[in-house]
N, C-alpha and C positions, 0 to 999 in steps of 0.2 A: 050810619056813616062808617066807612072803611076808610082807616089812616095806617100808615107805616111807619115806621123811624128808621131812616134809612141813610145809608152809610154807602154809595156809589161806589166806593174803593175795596169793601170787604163781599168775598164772593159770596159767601150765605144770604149776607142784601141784597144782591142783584139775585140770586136765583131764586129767592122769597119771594124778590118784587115780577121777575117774571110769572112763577106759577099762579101769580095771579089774574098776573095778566093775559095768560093761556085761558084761565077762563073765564076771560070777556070780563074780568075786574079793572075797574080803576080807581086804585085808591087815592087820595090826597099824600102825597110825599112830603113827611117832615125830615128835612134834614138838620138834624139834631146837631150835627159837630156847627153847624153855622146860625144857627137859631136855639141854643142849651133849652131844655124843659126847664120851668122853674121849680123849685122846691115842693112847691102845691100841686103842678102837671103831676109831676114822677111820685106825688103819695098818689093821687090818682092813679096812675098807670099800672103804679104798686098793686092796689086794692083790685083794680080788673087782672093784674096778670096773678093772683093770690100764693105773691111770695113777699120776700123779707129783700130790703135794700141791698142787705149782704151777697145775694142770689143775684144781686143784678149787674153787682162789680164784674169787671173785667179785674182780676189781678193780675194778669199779666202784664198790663199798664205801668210804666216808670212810677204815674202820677202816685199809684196803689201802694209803694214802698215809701216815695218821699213823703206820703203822709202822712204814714203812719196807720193804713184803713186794715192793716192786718190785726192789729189790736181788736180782742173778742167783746173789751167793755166799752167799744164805743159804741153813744146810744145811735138810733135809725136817724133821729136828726140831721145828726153828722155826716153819714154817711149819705143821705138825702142829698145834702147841701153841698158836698164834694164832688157827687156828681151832675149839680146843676152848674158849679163852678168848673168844672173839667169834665163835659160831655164826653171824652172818651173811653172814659171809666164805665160809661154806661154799655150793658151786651146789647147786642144788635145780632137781629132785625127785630123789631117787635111791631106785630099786628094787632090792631083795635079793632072791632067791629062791635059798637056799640057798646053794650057793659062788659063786654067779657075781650080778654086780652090772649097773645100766644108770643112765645120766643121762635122765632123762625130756624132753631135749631134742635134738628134738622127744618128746613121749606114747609115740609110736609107735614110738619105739627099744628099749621097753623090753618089746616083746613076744617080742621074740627071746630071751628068757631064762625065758619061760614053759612053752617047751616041754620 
């Protein structure tokens, strides 16, 4: 199965979500900002996309400073759970295909997991 988390308003989602669509993919489109991952989704996603929750913050995010997620001793729970609670915090775009995961940044990283 091929999923997305997709962000309609950010341009890296829409040109992820085309190049896949250029070939002849159609993924299922999770839109995460209106549907959050739960806590258990995003350790899953974690594990396929084989990074640390830290790697998946957006700090740029208001949410990122009012909460404090700049702090190095906060455990991955935490930061799991901040961005089930405030899906914006999560980077986008991110591609699933089966077990194995990609940040769609750049698009074109995320073809390495189609084959």
């Amino acid at each position: 199965m091929l999923s997305i988390y997709h962000n309609p308003r950010c341009s890296k989602s829409r040109q992820t979500l085309a190049l896949l669509e250029e070939r002849g993919l159609t993924p299922k489109i999770i839109k995460y900002l209106d549907t959050p991952p739960t806590p258990a989704e995003l350790k899953d996603v974690l594990n396929k996309l084989g990074i640390s929750a830290r790697e998946l913050l957006r700090s740029s995010e208001a949410e990122y400073q009012t909460l404090g997620l700049a702090d190095k001793t906060l455990p991955e729970a935490a930061l799991i759970n901040a961005m089930s609670e405030y899906p914006k915090l999560i980077e986008r775009p991110i591609v699933i295909h089966g077990a194995r995961a990609r940040l769609g940044r750049p698009p074109e990283q995320v073809l390495d997991i189609l084959a």
